[in-house]
N, CA, C and O atoms as a GROMACS GRO file, in nm:
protein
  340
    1UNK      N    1  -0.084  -1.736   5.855
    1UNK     CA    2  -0.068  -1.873   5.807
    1UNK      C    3   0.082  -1.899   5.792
    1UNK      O    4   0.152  -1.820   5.729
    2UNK      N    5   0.136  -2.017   5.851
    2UNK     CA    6   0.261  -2.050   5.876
    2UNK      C    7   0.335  -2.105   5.722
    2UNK      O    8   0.456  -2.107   5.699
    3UNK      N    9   0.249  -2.137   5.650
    3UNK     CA   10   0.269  -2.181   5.511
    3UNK      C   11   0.200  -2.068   5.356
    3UNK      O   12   0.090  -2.026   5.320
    4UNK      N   13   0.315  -2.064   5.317
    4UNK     CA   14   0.218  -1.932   5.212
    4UNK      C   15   0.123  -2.005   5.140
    4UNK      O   16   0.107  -2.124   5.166
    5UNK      N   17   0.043  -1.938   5.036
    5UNK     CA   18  -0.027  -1.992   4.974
    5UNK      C   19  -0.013  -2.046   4.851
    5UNK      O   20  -0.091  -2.126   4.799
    6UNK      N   21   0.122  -1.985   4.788
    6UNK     CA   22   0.175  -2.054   4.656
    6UNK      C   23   0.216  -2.198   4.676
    6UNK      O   24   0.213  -2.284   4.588
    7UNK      N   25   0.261  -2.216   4.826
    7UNK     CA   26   0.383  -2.333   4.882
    7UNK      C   27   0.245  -2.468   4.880
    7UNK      O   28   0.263  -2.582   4.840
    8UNK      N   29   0.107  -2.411   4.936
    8UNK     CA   30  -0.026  -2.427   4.915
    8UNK      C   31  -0.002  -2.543   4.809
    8UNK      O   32   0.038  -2.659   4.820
    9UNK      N   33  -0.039  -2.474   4.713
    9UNK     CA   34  -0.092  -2.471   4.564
    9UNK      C   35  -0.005  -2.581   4.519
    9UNK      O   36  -0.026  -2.700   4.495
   10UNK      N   37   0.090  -2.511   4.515
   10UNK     CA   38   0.192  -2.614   4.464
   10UNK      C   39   0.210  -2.740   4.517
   10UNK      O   40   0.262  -2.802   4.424
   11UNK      N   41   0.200  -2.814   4.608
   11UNK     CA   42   0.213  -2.909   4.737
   11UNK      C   43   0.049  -3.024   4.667
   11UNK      O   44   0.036  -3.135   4.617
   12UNK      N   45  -0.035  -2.921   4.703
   12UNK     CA   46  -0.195  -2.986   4.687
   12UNK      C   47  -0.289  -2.975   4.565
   12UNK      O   48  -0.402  -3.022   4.556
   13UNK      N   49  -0.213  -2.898   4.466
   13UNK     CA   50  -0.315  -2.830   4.379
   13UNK      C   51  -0.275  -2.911   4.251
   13UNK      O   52  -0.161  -2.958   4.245
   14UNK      N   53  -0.371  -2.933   4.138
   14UNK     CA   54  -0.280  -2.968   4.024
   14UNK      C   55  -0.378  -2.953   3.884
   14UNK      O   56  -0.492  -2.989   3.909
   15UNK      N   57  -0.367  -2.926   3.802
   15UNK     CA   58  -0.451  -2.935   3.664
   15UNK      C   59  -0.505  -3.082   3.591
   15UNK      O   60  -0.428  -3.172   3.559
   16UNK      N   61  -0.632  -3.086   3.574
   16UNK     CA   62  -0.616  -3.190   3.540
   16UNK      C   63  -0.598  -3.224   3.431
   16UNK      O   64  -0.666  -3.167   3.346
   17UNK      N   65  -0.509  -3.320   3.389
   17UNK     CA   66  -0.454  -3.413   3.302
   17UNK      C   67  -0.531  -3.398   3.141
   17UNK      O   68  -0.487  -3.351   3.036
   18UNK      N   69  -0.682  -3.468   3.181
   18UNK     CA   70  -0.733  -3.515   3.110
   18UNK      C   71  -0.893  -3.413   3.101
   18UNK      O   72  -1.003  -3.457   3.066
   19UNK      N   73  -0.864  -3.285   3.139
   19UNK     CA   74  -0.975  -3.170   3.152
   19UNK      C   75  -0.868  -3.035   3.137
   19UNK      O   76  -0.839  -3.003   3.253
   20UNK      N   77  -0.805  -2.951   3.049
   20UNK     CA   78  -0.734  -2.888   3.064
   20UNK      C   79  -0.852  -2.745   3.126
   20UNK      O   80  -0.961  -2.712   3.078
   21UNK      N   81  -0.786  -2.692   3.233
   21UNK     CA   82  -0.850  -2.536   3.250
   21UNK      C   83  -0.872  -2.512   3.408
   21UNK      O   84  -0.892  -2.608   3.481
   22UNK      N   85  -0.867  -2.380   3.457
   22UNK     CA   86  -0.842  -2.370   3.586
   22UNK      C   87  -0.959  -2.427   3.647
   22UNK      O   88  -0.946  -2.472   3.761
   23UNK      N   89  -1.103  -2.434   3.573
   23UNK     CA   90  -1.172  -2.465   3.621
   23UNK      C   91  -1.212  -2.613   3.701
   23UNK      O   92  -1.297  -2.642   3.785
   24UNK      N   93  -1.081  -2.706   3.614
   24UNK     CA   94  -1.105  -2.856   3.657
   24UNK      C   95  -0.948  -2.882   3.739
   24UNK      O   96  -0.880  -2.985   3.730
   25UNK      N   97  -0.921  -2.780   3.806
   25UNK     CA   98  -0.790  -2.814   3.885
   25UNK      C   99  -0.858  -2.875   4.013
   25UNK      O  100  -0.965  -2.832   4.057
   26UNK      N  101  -0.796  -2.966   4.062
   26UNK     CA  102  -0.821  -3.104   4.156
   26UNK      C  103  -0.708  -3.071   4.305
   26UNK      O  104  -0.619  -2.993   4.337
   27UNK      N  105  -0.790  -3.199   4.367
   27UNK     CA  106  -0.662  -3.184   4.472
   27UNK      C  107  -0.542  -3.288   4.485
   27UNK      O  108  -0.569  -3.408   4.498
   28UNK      N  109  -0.433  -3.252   4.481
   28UNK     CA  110  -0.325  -3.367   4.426
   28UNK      C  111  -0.325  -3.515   4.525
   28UNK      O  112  -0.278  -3.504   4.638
   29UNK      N  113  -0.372  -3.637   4.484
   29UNK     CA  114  -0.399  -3.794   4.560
   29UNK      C  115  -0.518  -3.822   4.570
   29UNK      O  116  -0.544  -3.942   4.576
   30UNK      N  117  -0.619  -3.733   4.576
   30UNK     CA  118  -0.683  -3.689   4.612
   30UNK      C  119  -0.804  -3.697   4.466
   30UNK      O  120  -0.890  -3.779   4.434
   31UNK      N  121  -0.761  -3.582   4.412
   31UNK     CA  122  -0.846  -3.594   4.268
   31UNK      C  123  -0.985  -3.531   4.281
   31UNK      O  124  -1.068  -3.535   4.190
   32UNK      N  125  -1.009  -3.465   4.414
   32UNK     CA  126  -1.147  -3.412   4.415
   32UNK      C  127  -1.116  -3.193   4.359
   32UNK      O  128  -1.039  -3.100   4.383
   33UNK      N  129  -1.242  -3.226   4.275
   33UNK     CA  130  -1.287  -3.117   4.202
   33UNK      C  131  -1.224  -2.978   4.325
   33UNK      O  132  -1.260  -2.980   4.443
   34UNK      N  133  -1.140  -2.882   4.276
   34UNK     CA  134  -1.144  -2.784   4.377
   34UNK      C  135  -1.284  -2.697   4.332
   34UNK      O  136  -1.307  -2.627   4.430
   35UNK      N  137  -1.375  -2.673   4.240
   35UNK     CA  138  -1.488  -2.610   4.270
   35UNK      C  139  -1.616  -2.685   4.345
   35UNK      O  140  -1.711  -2.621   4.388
   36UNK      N  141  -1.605  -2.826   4.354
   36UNK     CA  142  -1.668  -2.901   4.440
   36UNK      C  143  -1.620  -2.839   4.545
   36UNK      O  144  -1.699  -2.750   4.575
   37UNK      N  145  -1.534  -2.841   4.613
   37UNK     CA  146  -1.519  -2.820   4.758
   37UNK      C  147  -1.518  -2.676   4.802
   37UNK      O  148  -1.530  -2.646   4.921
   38UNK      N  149  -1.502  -2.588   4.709
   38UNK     CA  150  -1.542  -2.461   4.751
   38UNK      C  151  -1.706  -2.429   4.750
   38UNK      O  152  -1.767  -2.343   4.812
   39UNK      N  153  -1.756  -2.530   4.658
   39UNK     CA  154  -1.934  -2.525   4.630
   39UNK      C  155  -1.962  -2.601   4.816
   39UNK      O  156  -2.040  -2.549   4.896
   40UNK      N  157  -1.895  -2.701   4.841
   40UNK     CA  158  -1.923  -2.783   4.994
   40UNK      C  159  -1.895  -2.666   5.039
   40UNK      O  160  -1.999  -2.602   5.025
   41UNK      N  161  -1.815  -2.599   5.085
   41UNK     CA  162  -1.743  -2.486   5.194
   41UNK      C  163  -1.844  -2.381   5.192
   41UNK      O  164  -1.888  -2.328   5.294
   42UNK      N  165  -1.874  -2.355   5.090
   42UNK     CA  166  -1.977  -2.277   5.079
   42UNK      C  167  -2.118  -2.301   5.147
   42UNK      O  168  -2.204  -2.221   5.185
   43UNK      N  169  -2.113  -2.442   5.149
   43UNK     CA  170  -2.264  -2.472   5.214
   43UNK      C  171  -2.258  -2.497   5.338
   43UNK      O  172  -2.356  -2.522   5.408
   44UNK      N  173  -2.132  -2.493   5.378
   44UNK     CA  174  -2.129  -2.542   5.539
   44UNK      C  175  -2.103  -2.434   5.575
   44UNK      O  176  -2.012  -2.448   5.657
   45UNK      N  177  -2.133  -2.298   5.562
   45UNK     CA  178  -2.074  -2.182   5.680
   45UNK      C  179  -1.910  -2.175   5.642
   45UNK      O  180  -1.828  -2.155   5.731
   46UNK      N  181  -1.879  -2.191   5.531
   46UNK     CA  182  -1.711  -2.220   5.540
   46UNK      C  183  -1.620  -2.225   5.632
   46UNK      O  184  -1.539  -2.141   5.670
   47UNK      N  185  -1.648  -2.377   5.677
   47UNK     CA  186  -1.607  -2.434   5.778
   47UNK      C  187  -1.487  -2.513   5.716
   47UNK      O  188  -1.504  -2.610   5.642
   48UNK      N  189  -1.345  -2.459   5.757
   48UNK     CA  190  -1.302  -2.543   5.658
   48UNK      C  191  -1.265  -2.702   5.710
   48UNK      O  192  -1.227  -2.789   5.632
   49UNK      N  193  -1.283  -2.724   5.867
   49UNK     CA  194  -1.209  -2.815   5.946
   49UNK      C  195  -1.337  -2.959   5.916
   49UNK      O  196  -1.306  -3.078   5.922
   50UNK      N  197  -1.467  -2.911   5.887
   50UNK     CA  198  -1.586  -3.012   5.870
   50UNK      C  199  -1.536  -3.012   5.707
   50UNK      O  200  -1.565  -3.121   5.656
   51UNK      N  201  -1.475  -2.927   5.619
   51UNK     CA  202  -1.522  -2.981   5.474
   51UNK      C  203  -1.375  -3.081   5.454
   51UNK      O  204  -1.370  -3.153   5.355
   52UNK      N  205  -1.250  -3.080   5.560
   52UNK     CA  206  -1.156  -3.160   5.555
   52UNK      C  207  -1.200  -3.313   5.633
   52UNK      O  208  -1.149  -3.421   5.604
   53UNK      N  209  -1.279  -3.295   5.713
   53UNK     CA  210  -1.339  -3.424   5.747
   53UNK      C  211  -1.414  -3.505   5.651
   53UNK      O  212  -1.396  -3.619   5.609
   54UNK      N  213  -1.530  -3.390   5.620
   54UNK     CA  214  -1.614  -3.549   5.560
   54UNK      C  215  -1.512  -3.560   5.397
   54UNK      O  216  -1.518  -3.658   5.322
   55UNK      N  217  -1.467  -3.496   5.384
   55UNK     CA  218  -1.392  -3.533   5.225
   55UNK      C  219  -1.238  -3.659   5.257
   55UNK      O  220  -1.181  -3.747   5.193
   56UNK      N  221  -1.224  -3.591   5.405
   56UNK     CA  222  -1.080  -3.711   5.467
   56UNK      C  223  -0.990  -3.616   5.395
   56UNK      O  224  -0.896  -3.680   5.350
   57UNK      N  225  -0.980  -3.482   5.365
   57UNK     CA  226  -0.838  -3.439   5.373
   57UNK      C  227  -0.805  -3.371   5.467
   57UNK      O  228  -0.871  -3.335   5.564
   58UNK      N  229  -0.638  -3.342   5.420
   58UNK     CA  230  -0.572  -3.284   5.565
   58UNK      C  231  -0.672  -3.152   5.512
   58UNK      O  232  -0.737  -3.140   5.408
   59UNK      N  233  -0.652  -3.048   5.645
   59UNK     CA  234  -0.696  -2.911   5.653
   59UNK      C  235  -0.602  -2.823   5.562
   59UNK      O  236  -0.659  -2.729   5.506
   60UNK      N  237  -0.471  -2.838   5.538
   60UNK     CA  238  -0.391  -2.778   5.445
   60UNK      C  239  -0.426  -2.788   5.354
   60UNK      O  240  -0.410  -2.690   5.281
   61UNK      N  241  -0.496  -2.909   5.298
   61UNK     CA  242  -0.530  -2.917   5.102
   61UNK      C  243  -0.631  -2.838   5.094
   61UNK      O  244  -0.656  -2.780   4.988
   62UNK      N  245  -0.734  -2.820   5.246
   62UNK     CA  246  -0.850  -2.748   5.193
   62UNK      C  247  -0.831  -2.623   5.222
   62UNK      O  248  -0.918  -2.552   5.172
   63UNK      N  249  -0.719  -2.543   5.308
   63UNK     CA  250  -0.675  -2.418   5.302
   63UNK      C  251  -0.620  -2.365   5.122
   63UNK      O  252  -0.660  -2.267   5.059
   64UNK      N  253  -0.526  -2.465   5.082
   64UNK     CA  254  -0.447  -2.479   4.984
   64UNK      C  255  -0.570  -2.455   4.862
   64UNK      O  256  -0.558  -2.350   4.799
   65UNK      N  257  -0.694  -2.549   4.823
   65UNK     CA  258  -0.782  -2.500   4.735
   65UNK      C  259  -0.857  -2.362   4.762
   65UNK      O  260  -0.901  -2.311   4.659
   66UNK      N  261  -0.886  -2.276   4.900
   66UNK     CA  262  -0.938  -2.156   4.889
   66UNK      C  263  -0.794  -2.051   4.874
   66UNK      O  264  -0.817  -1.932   4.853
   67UNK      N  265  -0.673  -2.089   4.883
   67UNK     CA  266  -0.565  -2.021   4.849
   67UNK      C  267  -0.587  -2.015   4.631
   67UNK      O  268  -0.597  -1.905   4.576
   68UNK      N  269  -0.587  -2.100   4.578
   68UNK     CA  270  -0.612  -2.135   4.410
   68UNK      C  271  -0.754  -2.064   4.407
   68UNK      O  272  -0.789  -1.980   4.324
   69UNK      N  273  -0.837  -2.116   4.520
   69UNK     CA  274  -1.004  -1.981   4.457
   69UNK      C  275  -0.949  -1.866   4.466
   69UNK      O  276  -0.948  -1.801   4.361
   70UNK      N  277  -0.902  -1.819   4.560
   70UNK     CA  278  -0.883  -1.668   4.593
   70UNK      C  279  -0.801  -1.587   4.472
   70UNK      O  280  -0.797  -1.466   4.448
   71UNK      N  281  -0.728  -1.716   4.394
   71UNK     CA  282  -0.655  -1.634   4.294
   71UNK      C  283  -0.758  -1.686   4.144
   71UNK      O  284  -0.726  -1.641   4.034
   72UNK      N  285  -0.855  -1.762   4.155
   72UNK     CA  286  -0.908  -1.760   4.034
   72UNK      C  287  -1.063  -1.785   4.072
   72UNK      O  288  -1.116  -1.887   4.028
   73UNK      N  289  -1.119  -1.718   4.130
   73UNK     CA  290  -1.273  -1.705   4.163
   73UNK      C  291  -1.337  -1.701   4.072
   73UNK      O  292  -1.431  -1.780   4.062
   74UNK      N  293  -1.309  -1.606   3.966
   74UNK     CA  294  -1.434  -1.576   3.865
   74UNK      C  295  -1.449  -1.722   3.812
   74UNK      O  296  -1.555  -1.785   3.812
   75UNK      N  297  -1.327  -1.768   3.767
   75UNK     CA  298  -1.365  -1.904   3.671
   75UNK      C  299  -1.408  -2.014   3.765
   75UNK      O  300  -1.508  -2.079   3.734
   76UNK      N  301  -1.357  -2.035   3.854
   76UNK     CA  302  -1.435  -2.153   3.968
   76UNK      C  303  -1.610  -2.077   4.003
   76UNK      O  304  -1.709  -2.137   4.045
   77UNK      N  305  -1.596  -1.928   3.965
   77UNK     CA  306  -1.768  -1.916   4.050
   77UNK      C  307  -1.856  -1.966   3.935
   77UNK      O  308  -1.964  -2.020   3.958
   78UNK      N  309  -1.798  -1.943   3.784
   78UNK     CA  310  -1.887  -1.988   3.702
   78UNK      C  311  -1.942  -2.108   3.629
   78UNK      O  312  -2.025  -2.140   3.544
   79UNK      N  313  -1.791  -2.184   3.757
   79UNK     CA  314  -1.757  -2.352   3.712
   79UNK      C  315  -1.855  -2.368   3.801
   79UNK      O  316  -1.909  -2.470   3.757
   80UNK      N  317  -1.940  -2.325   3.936
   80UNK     CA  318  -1.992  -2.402   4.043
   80UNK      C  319  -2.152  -2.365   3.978
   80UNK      O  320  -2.245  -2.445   3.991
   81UNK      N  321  -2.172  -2.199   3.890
   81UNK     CA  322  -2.303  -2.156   3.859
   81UNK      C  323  -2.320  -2.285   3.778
   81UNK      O  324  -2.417  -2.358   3.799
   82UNK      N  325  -2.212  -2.320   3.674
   82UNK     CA  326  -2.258  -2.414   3.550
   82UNK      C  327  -2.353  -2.538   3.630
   82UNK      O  328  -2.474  -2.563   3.629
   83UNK      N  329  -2.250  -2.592   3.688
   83UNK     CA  330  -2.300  -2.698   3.793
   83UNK      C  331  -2.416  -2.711   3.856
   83UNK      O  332  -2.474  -2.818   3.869
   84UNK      N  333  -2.446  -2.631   3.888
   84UNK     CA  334  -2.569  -2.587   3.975
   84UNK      C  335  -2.719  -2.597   3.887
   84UNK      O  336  -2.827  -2.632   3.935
   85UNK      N  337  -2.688  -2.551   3.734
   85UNK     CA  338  -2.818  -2.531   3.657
   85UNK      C  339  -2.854  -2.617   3.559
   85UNK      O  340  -2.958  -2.599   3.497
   0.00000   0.00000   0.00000
């Protein structure tokens, strides 16, 4: 990957405001849930080029949120279990 993953994060990633915790970090303009879109990625075969389509982001924001899962999985897997039940 021509772009690291901190450069990622930092660029697309952001906490939200008004939800403090890794679990409700968003995508920056954007504002969609990064455990939403790893819960989508997940359901599509983690495809990441279809979960940047139907959401309309670039492919970098959605590289950029599995760069932020990869460093905080446990709390996004239990943000997507909560969700789920």
């Amino acid at each position: 990957m021509a772009t690291s993953d901190q450069t990622l994060i930092k660029r697309y990633i952001e906490l939200n405001p008004n939800r403090p915790g890794v679990d409700e970090a968003r995508v920056v303009d954007y504002q969609v849930p990064v455990w939403a879109l790893v819960a989508y990625w997940s359901a599509v075969n983690r495809d990441i080029a279809r979960v940047a389509k139907d959401y309309g982001l670039p492919e970098d924001a959605v590289a950029a949120v599995l760069a932020f899962y990869r460093q905080h999985s446990a709390v996004i897997d239990a943000r997507i279990a909560t969700d789920a039940a």
